[in-house]
C-alpha positions in Angstrom: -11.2 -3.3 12.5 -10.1 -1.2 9.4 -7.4 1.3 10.5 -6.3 4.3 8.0 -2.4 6.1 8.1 -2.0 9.0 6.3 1.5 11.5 6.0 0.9 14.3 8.0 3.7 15.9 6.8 3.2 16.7 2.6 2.4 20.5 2.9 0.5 20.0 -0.6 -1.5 16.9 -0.2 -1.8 16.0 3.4 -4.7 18.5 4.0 -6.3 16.2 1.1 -5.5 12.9 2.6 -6.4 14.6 6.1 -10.1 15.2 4.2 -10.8 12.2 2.5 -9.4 10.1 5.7 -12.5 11.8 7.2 -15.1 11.3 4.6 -13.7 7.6 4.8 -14.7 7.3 8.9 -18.0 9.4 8.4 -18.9 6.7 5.5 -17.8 3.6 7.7 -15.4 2.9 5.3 -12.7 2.5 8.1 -12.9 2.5 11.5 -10.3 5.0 12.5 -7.7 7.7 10.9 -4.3 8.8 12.3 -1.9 11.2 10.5 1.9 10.4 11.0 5.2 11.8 10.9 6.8 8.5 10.7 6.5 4.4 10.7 7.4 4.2 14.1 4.5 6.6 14.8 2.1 4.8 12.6 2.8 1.9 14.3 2.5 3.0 18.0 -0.7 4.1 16.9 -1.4 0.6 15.6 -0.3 -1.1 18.3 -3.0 0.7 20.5 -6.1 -1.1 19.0 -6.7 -4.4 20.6 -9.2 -5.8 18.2 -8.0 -8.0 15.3 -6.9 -5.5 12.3 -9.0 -7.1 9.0 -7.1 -3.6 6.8 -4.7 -1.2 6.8 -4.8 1.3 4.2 -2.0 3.9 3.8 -2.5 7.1 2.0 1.2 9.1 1.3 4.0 8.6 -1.3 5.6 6.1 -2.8 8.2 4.6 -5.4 8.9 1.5 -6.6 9.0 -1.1 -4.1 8.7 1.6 -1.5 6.3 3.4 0.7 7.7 7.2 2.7 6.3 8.7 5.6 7.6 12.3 5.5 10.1 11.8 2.4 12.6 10.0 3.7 11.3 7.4 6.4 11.4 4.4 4.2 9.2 0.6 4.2 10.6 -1.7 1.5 11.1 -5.0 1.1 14.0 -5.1 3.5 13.4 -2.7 6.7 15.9 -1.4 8.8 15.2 -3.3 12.4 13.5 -0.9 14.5 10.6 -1.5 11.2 10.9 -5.2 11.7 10.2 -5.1 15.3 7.3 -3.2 14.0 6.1 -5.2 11.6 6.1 -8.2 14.0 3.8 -6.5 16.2 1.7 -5.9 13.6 1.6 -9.1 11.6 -0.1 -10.6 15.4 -2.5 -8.0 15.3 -4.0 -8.7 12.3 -7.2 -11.0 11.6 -7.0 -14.3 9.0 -7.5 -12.7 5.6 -6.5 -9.3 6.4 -5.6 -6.6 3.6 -2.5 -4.1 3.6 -3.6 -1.5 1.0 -0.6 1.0 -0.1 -2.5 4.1 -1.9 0.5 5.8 -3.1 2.3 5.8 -6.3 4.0 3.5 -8.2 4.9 0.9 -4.6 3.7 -2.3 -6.7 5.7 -1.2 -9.9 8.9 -2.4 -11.8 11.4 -5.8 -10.1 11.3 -3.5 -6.7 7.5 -3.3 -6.5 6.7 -6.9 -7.3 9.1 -8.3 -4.7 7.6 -5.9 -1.9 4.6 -7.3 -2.6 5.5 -10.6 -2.9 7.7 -10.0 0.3 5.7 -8.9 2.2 2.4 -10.9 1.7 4.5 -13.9 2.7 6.0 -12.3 6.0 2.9 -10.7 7.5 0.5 -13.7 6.3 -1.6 -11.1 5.0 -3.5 -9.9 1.4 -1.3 -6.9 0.2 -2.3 -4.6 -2.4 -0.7 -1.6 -4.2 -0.5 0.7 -7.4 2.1 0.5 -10.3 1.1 4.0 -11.8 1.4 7.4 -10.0 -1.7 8.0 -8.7 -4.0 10.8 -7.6 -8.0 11.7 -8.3 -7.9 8.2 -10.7 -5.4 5.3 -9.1 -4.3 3.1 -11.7 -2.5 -0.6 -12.3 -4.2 -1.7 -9.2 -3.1 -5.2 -8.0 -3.2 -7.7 -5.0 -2.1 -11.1 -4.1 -2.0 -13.4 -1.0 0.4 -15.0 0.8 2.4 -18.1 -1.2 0.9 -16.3 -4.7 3.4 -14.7 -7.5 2.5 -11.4 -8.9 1.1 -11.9 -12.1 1.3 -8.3 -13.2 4.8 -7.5 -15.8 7.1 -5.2 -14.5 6.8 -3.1 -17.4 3.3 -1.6 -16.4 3.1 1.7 -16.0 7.2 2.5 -17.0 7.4 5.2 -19.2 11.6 5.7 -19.3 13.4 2.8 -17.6 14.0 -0.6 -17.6 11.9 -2.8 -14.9 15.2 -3.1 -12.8 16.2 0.6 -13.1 12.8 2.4 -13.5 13.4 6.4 -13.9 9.4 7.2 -14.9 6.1 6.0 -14.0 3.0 6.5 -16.1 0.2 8.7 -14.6 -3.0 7.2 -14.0 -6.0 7.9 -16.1 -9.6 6.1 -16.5 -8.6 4.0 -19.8 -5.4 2.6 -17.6 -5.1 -0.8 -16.5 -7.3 -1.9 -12.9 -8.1 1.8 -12.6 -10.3 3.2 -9.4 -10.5 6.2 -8.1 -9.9 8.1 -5.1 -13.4 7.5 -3.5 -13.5 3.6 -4.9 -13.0 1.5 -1.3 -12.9 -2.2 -2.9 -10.9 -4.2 -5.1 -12.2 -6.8 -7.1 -11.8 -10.2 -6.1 -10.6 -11.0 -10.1 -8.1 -8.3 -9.3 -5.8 -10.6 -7.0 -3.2 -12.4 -8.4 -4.0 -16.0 -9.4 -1.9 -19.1 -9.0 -0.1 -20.8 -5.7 4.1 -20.7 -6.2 6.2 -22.0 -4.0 8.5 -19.2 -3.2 
């Protein structure tokens, strides 16, 4: 099953994500859609499919090493605990292989984006994949890597002002950027994940 969140709650995008979420289920792209205020609402949600999740793909904002539901509800690479019990929950619902796709800005950028995603493949056992650019129409500095695998993106893509520990600016997206997609673009490339097993 390929589940899709989106952030209900943006008063200038979410009628787009709200849109393309549906283009996505009418193409078979993803299974189901659910627009949230929150994490715990995205995961109730999740929690009510009983077949094995093989992606999640979230659509909403982000910063480095961070994905928001409605501004200020934070995931990062250290939740608060009601988003751990969560995220328990949902690390036994999903299937061997299964992907965790952030489409928001700049989640996998700087120090604080490579540890999420280093993070958090390793604690849900799961493919994760993210963007180190801001994104929008065109989704730039695409990356992904499995469980046990370091990032082998630098920390400097996609900063514009700021060092990769204090980031301040993140480079738009544009075709001509690094492991660019766009919007409508549903796969990554398997050459796109991260190569080479660390032991972390």
């Amino acid at each position: 099953m390929k589940l899709l969140v989106f952030d209900k709650t943006d008063r200038l995008l979410s009628m787009a994500w709200r849109s393309g979420a549906q283009l996505y289920r009418r193409l078979g792209r993803v299974d189901a859609t659910f627009g949230v205020a929150s994490w715990a609402e995205a995961f109730a949600w999740i929690a009510t499919h009983p077949d094995p999740i093989d992606e999640l793909q979230y659509w909403g904002h982000g910063k480095w090493g961070a994905a928001f539901v409605a501004g200020s509800d934070v995931w990062t690479a250290h939740p608060d605990v009601p988003l751990q019990r969560d995220l328990e929950r949902f690390r036994g619902q999903l299937a061997p292989n299964a992907l965790i796709w952030f489409r928001t800005c700049e989640t996998f950028g700087a120090r604080a984006g490579i540890d999420f995603a280093e993070r958090l493949a390793d604690r849900m056992n799961a493919r994760v994949a993210g963007h180190t650019h801001v994104i929008g129409l065109h989704q730039s500095g695409l990356h992904a890597l499995s469980p046990g695998i370091a990032a082998d993106w630098s920390a400097t893509e996609g900063l514009v002002k700021g060092t990769p520990e204090y980031p301040e600016r993140a480079r738009r997206s544009a075709p001509w950027r690094p492991r660019t997609i766009t919007c409508f673009a549903n796969h990554i490339p398997d050459s796109w994940f991260s190569a080479g097993v660390v032991a972390r």
